[in-house]
Structure formats: C-alpha cells, structure tokens
N, C-alpha and C positions, 0 to 999 in steps of 0.2 A: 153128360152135362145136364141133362134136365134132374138127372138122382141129386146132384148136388143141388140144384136151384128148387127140388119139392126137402130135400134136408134142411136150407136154410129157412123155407116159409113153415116149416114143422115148429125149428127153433125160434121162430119169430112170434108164432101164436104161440107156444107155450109161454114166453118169458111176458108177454102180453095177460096172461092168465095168473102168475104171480101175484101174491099181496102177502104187505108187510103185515110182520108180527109184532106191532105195538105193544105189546108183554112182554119183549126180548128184556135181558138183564142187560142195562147199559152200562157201555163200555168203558172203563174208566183208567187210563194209562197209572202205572205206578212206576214211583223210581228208586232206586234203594241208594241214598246219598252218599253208604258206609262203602259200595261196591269199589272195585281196584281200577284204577284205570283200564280201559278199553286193549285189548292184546288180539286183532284175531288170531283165529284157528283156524284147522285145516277144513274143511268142510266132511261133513261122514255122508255115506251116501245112503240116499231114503231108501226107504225099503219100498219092497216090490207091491205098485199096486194089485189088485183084486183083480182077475184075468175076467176080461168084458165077453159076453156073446160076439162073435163076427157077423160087422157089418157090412154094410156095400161101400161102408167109406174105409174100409181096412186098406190100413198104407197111410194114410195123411196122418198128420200130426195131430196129436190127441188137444181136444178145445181146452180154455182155462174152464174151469166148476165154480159156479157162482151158489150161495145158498142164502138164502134171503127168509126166514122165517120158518115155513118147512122144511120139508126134507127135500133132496134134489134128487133126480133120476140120474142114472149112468146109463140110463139109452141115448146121449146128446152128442156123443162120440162121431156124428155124421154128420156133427158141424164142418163148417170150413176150417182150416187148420189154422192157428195161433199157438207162437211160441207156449212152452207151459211155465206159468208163475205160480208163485206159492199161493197154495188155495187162500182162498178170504169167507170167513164165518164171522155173520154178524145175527145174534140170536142163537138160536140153538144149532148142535153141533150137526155141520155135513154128515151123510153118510157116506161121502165118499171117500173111499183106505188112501188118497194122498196124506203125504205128512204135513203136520200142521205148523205154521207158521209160527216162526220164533217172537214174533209182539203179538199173537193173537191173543184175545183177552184170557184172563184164568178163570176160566167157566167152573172147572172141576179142578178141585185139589189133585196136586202131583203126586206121586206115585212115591216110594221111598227113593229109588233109582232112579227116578228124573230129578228129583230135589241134589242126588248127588252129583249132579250133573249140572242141570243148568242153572242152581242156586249159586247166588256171589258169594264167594272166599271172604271169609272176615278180615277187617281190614289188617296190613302190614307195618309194623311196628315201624322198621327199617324206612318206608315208604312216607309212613306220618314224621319222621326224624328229620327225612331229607326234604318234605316240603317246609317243614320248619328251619329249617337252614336256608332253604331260601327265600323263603318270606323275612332272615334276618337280615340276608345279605341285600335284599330289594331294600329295607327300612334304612341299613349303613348305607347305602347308595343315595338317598332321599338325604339324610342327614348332610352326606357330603358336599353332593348339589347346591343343599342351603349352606354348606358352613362357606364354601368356596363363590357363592354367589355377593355373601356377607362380607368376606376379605378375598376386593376382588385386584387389588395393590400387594406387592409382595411387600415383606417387613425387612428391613437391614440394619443390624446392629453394625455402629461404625465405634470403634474407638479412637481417639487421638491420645497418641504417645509421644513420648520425649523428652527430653532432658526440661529440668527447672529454667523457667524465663525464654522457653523457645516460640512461646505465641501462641499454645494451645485452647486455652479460654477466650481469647481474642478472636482469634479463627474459630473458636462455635459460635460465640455471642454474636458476631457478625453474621454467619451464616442465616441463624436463627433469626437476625432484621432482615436479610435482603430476602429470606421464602416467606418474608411476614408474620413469623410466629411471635414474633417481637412486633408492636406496633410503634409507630416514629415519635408519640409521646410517651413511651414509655422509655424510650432510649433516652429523650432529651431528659429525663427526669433522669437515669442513671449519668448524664453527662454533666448535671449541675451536680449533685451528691458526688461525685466522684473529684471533680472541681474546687469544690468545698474543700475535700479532705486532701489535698495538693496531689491527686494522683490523676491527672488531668484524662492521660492516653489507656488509663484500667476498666471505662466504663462500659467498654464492649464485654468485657469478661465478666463484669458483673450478672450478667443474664445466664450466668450457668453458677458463677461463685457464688452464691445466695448468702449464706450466713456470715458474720460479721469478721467472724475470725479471719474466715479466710479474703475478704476485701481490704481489711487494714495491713497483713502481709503481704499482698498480693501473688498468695501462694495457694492452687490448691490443696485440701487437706482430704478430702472424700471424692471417691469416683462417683463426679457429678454426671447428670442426666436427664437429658431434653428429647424434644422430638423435635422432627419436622418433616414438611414433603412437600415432593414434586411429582410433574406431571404422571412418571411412570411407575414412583416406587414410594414408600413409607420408609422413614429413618430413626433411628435413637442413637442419639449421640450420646458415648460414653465417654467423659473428660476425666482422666487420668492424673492423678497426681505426680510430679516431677521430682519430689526433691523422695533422695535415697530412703528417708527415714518413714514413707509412707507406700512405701513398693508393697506389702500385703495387700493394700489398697487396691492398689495397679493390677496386682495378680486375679481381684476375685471381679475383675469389670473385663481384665483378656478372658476370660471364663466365658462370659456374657457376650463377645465379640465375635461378629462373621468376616468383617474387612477391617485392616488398622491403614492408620494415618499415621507415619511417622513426620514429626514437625520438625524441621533443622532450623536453626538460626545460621541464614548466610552470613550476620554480622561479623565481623572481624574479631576474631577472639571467644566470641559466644560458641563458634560450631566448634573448634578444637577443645573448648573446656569440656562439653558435651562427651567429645565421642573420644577423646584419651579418658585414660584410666583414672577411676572413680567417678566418672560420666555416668549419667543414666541413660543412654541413650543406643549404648550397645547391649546392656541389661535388660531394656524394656526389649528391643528388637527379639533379644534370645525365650523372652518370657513369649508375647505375645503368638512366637513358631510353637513352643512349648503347647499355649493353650489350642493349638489347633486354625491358627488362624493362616489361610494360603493366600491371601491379596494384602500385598502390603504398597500403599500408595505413599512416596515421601514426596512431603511438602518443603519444600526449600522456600522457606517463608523471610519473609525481611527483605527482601531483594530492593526494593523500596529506599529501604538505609543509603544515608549519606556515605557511608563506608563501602558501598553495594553498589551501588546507581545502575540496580539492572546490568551486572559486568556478567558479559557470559564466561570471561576468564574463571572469575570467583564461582559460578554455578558450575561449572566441569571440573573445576578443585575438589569442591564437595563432593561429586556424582561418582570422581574418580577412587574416593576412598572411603565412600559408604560400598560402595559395589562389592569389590572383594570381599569384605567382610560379612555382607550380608548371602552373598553367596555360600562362604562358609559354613554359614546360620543354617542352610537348608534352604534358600529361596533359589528360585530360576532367574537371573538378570532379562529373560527374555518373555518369559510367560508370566511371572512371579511379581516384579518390582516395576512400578510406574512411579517417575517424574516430574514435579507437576513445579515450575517456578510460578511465585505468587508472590503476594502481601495481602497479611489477613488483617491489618489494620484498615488499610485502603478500601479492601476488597475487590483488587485488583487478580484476574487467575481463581476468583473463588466462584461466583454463580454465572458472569462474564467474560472472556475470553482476555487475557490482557491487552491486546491490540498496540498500539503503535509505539508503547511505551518499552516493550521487548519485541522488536522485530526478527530477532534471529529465534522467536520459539511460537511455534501455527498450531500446537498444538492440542485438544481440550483444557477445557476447565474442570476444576476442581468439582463442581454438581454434575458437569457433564461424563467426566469421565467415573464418577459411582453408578449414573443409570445405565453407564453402556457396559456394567462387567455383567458377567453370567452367572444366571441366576444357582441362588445357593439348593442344595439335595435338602427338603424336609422331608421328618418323618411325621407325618399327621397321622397315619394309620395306625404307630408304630407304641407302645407302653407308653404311658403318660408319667415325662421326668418333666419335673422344676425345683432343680436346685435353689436353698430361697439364699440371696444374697444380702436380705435386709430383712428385719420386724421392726416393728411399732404397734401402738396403742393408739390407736382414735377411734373414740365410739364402738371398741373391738380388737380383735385382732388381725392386723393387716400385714401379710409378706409381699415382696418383690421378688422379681427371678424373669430368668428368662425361661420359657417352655420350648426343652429339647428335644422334647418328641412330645406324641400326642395332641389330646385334645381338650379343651374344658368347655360346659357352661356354667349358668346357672342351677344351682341346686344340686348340681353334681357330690358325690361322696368321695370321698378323695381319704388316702393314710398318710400319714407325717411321720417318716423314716427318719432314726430307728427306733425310735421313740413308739411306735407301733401305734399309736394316735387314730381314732375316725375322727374326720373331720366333714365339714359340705363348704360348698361354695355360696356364699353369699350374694358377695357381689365382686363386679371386673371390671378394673380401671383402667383403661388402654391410653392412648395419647392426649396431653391437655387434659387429661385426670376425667376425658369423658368415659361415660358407663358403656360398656360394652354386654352383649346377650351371649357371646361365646370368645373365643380365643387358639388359634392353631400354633402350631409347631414354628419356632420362630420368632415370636410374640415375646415383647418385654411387658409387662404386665404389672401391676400389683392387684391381689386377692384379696377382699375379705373373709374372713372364714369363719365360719359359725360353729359353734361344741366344741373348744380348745382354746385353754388360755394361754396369755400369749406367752406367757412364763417356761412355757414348757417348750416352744420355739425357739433356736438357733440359726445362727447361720451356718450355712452347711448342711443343712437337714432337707431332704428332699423329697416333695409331694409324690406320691402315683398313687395311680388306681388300683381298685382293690382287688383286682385278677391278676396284676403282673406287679409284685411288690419287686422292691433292689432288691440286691446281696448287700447283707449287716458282717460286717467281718474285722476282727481284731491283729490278723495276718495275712501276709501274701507273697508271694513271688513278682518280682519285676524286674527287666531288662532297664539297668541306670548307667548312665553315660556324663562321668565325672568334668566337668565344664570348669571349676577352678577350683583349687584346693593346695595350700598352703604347703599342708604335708600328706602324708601320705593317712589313707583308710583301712582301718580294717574291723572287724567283728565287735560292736558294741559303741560304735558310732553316734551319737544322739544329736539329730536334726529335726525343722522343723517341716512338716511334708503339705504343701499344696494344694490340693486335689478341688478342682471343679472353683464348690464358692466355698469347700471347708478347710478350715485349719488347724493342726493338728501335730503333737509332738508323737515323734516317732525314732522306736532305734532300729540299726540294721544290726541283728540279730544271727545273721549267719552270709555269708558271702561263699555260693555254690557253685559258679563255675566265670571262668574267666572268657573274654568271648573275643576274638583277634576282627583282623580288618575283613576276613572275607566270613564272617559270625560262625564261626566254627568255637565250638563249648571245647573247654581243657574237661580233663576225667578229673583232676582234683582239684578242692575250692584253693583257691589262692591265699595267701597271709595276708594281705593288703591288694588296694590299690589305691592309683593316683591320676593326676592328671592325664587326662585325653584317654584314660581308658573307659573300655567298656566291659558291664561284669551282671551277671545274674547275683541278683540278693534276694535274701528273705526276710521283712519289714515286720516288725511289732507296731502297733498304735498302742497307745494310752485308754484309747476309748474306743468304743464300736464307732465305725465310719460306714456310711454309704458310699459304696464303687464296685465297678465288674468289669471286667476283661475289655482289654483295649479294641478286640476284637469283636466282642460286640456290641459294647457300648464304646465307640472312643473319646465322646466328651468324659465320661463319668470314667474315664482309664488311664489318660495320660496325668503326669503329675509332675511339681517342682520341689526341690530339698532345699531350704536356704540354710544359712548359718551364719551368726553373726554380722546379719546386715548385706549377705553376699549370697547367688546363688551357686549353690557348690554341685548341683547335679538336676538334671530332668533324667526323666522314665516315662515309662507306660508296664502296664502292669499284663503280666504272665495267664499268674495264676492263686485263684483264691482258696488259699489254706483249710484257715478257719469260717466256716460260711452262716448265716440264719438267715433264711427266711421265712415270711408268714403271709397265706393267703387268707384277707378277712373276710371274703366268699363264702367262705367252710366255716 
C-alpha cells in the first residue's frame, strides 16, 4: 500500500515538471467531402507493445500515456491502473510503441501501405446516381405538396344528356344561378331579352346557350361549358347537344365526362318520343357507358308539369322502363344508376331538397347527391395526355381539353401529337376564365401555348410531355361489339371511328376471329357479322391517330363506329399494329 501511494506521488511530481511545447505544429482536422459514406469495420488488433522492465506495480492494468511536448517515459507503468485508451499526441510524436489513434493529426506523411489502407475510396458512381435519384424524388415530393395544396377541391366533370327539349340547358342555367355563378341581374337581363323574343320560360338556358343561333332555336348546337362549386368539390358542366344531327358533338364532351346526368322529360308524350326508337336518349345513354363514364344520375325533370303534378304513378312509369334498359347498357341498377325526381325550371330537387311538394321522395338533391359520390381515380403522377377538344385564335394560340393524366404549369414544354410539334405553355385558364400557375389530372382547362400556330392544331391531337410521347398508328386490333346494324358486316366496311375527342374515317380491313358469349376466339375469321355479335377486327385509319391499349390507357382506348347518323358498334382496342413513336428528350 505505501509502494502504490510513493508510485502515485512519483507521477504527480513528474506530470508537475511537464511544460508545454509552444512550437508543436498545430492540429488541424481535415475532411475529405469526396469520402463514401461511413461503413465500420472489424477492428485489427494492435500490435504488441514494447515489453517494459518489471515493476513492483506488475499485475495492474497498464496507465493511459500522455505526451505533451517531449517525450514521455515508459517507467510510469506504477501508476494506478486505468482502463487503456488510444494514446493522445499533441506535438511531437510519443515514444511510446502503442498504436496511434485513427484522428490523430498527420504529423508525418503515410507510408505507401497505410495510404492503402486508411485512404478514402474515390467516390461511387453507383452511390452519386442514387443520391441523385433521391434528391429528385424529395423535389417531385416538394412539387406535389404545392400542386395539391393549390387544388385543394377535387374537379368533376358532369355532363347532362338527353333527348332534344328534355330540360337540359334549363337545368344548367339554373344551377349556375342558385351556386351564384350567375348573378340575379344578370339573369333578370336574360329574362327580359328572352321576353322580348317570345320565348319567355328559355332564359335560364341562355346562361350556357351563348350564341345567337342557338337561342333563337332553342336548341343546343355545341357541347356547351360552365363551371360552378360547392362547399366540397369543383364542377364543369358539359351541355350536350340533343337533337340526332349533332351527336359527334355529344361524343367528343362524353370523352371529357366523369359523371352524366341523364335528363327525362316526365311530360306526357316528351319521355316516350325520347326513349322509343329514333330517341336520343337510349343513344346518348349507350355513348356516354362507351366513353367510360360509371355514375349515371337520371333526372326525371318536369315533374312540375301540369301533365305531371308530381304523380309518383308517372315517376315509376319512367324508372320502370329506363331500368332495364339501362341495365342492358352495362350499368348496375343498384351501384350504377341514381334517381333524382325534380324540376329544373323551378329549381325544385336541384340545390334544395324538394320538400312537401313530393312527399312520397326524402330523398337527396340533385348538388347533394354529386358531392356524396366517390371520389374519381386521377393520374397526376402518370404521362401527361390532353386530348384538345377545341382551338381558336386569341392573341395566340388557345386549346381546351380535359387533362387525363398528368400534370401542367407555366412554361412547361409540352409535344402536339402527331404532328410531332414542341410547344410551351403560356398560360392556364381554369374556371371563370381565371389564370391559373398549374393544373392536375382532371382539370378542364384551356392553354395557351407558345411556338405553334394554331393552323397546325386539330381537334383530336393530344398534348404530352416530352419523355412519354402516345402511340401515332394508322392500324390496330379491337374487340367491337355490333349494337345496331341494318345488315350484316364484313371485310371492307367504311365507318366513322370515335376515339377520345378525335374523328376520323376508318375501314375494317380484316375481321380475325369471331368471339361467343363466354369470349372464347373461333380459329377462323368469320364472313361477316351482325347484330349483337361480338368479333375481333383489324381497323385502317385514313390518317395517323393518337390511341393505345385500352389496357393501358382506357380513356385513349375505347371507341365508337357510327354510320349514317347511327351508332353501329363500340370497342376498345387490342392491339397496335402499326406504331410511331418519338421521344423529344433525345
């Protein structure tokens, strides 16, 4: 006991006697920025110190080695014992044979064989790739944040369909007064003009009918187009043309549509001219399943009518012989098709419940029941389609369309399919023609667009970005399912073909396998076919068209054949023959 307590007063005078070396080269950390990320390793085990004289403290655990300037002794060993940590040299190097601490400064240039060693690996290609991937994936994150913070209301395209004179512009125009997008002097101005020209009860429809033509007939002629909103969602109403001779019309606004409204006139004699044969109104039904549309709301409008008086006999009339039929169509009578008895003159069933005027129906109204359906599948993430449905010239070149996937803003570079076209975005007109900074998936829009005149624009020509251009194709394969046809089809066919918002003559060229009720393919192509069958063909165009597999595009897949005023067949398409595409990336 007293050896260890004269060891400690040894090491207490000596470390007492130390003085600093003020001339040491100071220490200065270095970092190498290019090094790999941090991985340990196994530890190697140090080599064996320098074997000490035996002292009287042999057995205790060897002291830590301090070296402060000079050099230090290795007679200190009869300290008291302290775990051992990696020596520490500040100034000139210990003499003591522990190994030297992995940050100790680099007094002396390394050896060849320690540079192979403890020197950093140049950096990793592989390593620089994937942090660059995720610094893009953190920016797309950042982008999305703000685009969804921007549109923080979903968008819903609604169309209203139906037969001519069933109440369709009446039923927008009103809607559009009672969410206020219409202001009350702006109506009483459409109620005198409309007064003037003896058409006393057309002033509500005036707020969607704009041009002259079509006010003095009182007939839609173009798939008109408004907006409006409520508390939970954003809307575009698409107004439909009714009478037979403007159904291309009708075709390229179901294109553009996520929910329809079928509008019935309950009036006596109005619903049955409608829905027997040469009606528009089993026609429109068949198109608007065609363009992809699964929420079909009918409005049994008029109920109001003196013919009518709110009879729920007449309202189960109607319910009972739209049903089957639209069953037929492909809709579900229980998931699929909602009821809604109204009057769009009144506005009775359209933004308020009707109340005591139909007591036997508790049911929603007509704004209540579009915010309670479920929300539609967008692709925001997904290739950037907008099919354009409209051009014009103002100040530029301006399209409309609806965006089927993807995303836009300002200044964006954009290509005009198939026309191979670069173009940019200008500018983005969202609702009430205000300017918008972007636009997502869903979005009815009009663009203007910069470096492309408008000459070179159609409708039917479809915007995307420049990484993920359409398929351009003059041929193809598709599953068609003949709907009405007079006589019988076969090979050399020439119809008019549908697709999205383009139109386009087209022959069937070859008819390859005939397909039964439980879709089993015949081995050889058939001569013909006819009503109610179903048959694999292979399609010519006239001209290159934008579309791809229904599969993975189904807006840009499915299609309608009309002929002579009549639709003689839907499809959705297989498979693409003849193909081009161009990425303007490269």
């Amino acid at each position: 006991m007293a050896n260890q307590q004269d060891n400690v007063d040894d090491v207490t005078k000596k470390t007492g006697e130390m003085s600093l070396n003020v001339g040491a080269k100071a220490f200065v950390p270095k970092f190498n920025v290019k090094a790999p990320a941090f991985a340990p390793r196994k530890a190697t085990q140090p080599a064996a110190p320098v074997a000490a004289a035996p002292t009287e403290g042999a057995g205790v655990a060897k002291p830590m080695t301090i070296s402060i300037g000079g050099s230090s002794s290795n007679n200190t060993t009869e300290a008291v014992a302290v775990p051992k940590p990696a020596t520490i040299s500040i100034g000139e190097a210990s003499t003591s044979q522990a190994p030297a601490a992995t940050d100790a400064a680099p007094a002396a240039e390394p050896t060849p064989a320690e540079s192979s060693v403890d020197s950093p690996a140049p950096a990793n290609p592989t390593t620089e790739a994937a942090t660059n991937e995720v610094a893009v994936e953190e920016e797309e994150e950042e982008d999305d944040d703000e685009l969804f913070n921007e549109h923080t209301k979903e968008h819903t395209n609604v169309i209203f369909i139906g037969h001519v004179d069933a109440g369709k512009s009446t039923l927008g125009g009103n809607i559009l007064f009672l969410t206020g997008m219409v202001d009350k002097r702006t109506m009483e101005k459409y109620e005198r003009e409309a007064k003037e020209a003896g058409r006393d009860s057309w002033y509500l429809s005036w707020a969607l009918d704009t041009n002259q033509e079509e006010r003095a007939k009182g007939k839609t002629v173009e798939c008109g187009r408004a907006f409006f909103e409520t508390d939970k969602r954003r809307y575009t109403i698409l107004d439909a043309p009714g009478h037979k001779n403007f159904v291309p019309s009708m075709v390229g606004g179901a294109a553009q549509a996520d929910v329809a409204v079928l509008v019935i006139s309950a009036r006596r004699g109005e619903f049955e001219t409608g829905f027997e044969r040469g009606g528009q109104t089993r026609e429109h039904a068949v198109l608007v399943k065609t363009a992809g549309v699964r929420t079909l709301i009918v409005a049994i409008n008029k109920m109001d009518d003196p013919t009518v008086g709110w009879d729920k006999a007449r309202y189960d009339e109607v319910t009972s012989k739209l049903t089957p039929f639209l069953k037929k169509t492909g809709y579900s009578p229980k998931t699929d098709i909602i009821y809604i008895p109204m009057s769009g003159y009144t506005g009775a069933g359209v933004k308020d419940r009707v109340g005591s005027a139909c007591s036997w129906y508790t049911g929603p109204s007509l704004l209540e029941t579009l915010d309670g359906l479920q929300s539609v599948e967008r692709k925001t993430n997904g290739p950037l389609r907008i099919p354009i449905s409209e051009k014009y010239r103002d100040m530029g070149t301006i399209v409309s369309g609806k965006i089927e996937s993807g995303r836009i803003r300002i200044n964006q570079k954009m290509m005009l399919m198939p026309e191979k076209h670069i173009c940019e975005v200008s500018n983005i007109y969202g609702a009430n023609e205000a300017e918008e900074k972007t636009a997502i998936s869903g979005d009815n829009v009009r663009i203007k667009l910069r470096g492309i005149d408008d000459g070179l624009v159609q409708n039917g020509h479809v915007l995307v970005d420049l990484k993920h251009p359409c398929h351009i194709t003059r041929e193809f394969d598709a599953l068609l399912i003949i709907r009405e046809a007079k006589n019988i089809i076969t090979s050399g066919y020439k119809s008019v073909l549908h697709v999205h918002t383009a139109t386009e003559e087209v022959i069937l060229s070859k008819l390859l396998h005939k397909v039964n009720a439980k879709n089993q393919r015949s081995r050889a192509p058939p001569p013909f076919i006819k009503q109610n069958e179903k048959c694999i063909v292979r399609i010519q165009t006239t001209k290159p068209i934008c579309v791809e597999r229904f599969e993975d595009f189904p807006q840009l897949g499915r299609f309608t054949l009309r002929d002579e005023g009549k639709t003689i067949a839907v499809g959705k398409i297989l498979k693409l023959v003849e193909t081009n595409t161009v990425n303007a990336a490269n």
